[in-house]
C-alpha positions, 0 to 999 in steps of 0.5 A: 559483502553480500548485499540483500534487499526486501522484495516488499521494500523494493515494491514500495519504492517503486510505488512511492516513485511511480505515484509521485507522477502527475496524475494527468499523465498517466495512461490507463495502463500505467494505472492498471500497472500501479495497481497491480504493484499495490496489490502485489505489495499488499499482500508481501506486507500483510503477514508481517509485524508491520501489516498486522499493525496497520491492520489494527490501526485500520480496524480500529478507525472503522470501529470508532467510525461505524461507532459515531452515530448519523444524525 
């Protein structure tokens, strides 16, 4: 049985245990460290199906925010 796990699924769970911290705990290079990982996923996710939705879901609340007229 070979057993393979996704770089970009490994990231996320990294990052879902690592935000989950207070935030009043953290040193500034602890932040530095989960930017980092966000970024590093962030790029691993975008050229898949899933980033491309996420992509489109996003273009499409900035469309409908920039659509709503100011007062």
């Amino acid at each position: 049985m070979v057993l393979t796990v996704d770089v970009a699924v490994l990231l996320a769970v990294i990052l879902v245990l690592r935000l989950r911290r207070t935030v009043h705990a953290r040193s500034r290079s602890d932040q530095s460290v989960t930017v980092g990982l966000a970024l590093v996923f962030g790029v691993l996710v975008a050229p898949t199906a899933f980033g491309h939705g996420v992509l489109d879901v996003v273009g499409q609340v900035v469309e409908g925010v920039s659509a709503v007229e100011g007062p």
